[in-house]
N, C-alpha and C positions, 0 to 999 in steps of 0.2 A: 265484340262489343258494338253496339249499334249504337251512333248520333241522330240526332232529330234536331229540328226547329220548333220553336214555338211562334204563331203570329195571334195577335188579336184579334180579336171581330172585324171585319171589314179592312184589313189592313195588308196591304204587300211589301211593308216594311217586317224583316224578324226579331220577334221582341228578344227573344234569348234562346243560345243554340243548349241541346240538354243530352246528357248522357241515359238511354236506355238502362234501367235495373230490372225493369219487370215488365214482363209481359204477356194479356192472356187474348181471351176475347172479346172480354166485358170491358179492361181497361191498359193500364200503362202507367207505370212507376221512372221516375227519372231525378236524376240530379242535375238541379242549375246553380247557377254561380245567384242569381240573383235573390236577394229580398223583398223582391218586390209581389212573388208569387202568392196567392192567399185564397182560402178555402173558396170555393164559391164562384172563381174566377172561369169564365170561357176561352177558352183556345181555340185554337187548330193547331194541329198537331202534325209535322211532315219528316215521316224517315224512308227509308232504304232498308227492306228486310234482307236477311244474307243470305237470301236463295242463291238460286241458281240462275233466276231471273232477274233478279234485282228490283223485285219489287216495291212501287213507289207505293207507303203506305200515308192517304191523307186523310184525316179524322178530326170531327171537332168533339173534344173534350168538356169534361166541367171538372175542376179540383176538387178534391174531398177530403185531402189532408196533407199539410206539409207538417214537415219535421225542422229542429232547430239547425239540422247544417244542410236545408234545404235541400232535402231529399221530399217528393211531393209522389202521390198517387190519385191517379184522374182515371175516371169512366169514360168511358166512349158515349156520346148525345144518343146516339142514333141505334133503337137496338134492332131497326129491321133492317139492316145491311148487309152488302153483298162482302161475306168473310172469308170467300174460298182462302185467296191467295194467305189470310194469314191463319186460318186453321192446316192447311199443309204445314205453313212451315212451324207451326206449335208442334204438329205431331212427331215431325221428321226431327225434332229436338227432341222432342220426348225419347221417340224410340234409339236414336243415338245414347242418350242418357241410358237409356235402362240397359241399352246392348256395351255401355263400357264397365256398369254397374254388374250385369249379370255375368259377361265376358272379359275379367281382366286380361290384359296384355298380360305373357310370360318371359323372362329372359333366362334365358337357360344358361 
C-alpha cells in the first residue's frame, strides 16, 4: 500500500496525507479523510514508490472526480515528463500480476 501527501499550490505546509488506490501514468486515485477535496482542485502530489529504490514520486495534479466516501481520481498536469522511474515500477507490477495469475503457487 503506498501513502502520499497532498500540498496546495505554493504551499510547504500538507494539506491532507491520502492512501494510494490507483495508479497509472496519466494519473493517481486515492482516498482522503477530507471533504474538502473537489473537482478542479490543483495539487501536488508526494509519495514513496515501493521500488527497490525508493523512489520519491513528485507530481502536480488537477482532480477530476471524487466520490461520496471521498475516494478522488487526479491526472498528472504535466504530460511531457520524465516517467522512467514510475513506468518500471507499473511494469514490474504488472508482470508480478500476470506471473501469480498465470503461475499459481502449488501445495502438495
Amino acid at each position: 500500500m503506498l501513502t502520499g501527501t497532498l500540498y496546495e499550490p505554493d504551499s510547504q505546509e500538507p494539506f491532507e496525507h491520502v492512501t494510494i488506490t490507483n495508479l497509472s501514468t496519466r494519473g493517481v486515485g486515492f482516498q482522503c479523510l477530507s471533504p474538502d477535496i473537489q473537482v478542479g482542485q490543483r495539487y501536488t502530489i508526494i509519495f514513496v514508490l515501493g521500488d527497490d529504490a525508493m523512489t520519491r514520486f513528485e507530481e502536480d495534479i488537477v482532480v477530476r472526480h471524487v466520490q461520496a466516501d471521498h475516494t478522488a481520481g487526479a491526472e498528472f498536469v504535466a504530460p511531457e515528463r520524465d516517467t522512467f522511474a514510475l513506468d518500471v515500477y507499473l511494469m514490474t507490477l504488472s508482470v508480478s500480476s500476470w506471473q501469480a495469475v498465470s503461475h499459481p503457487s502449488r501445495t502438495s
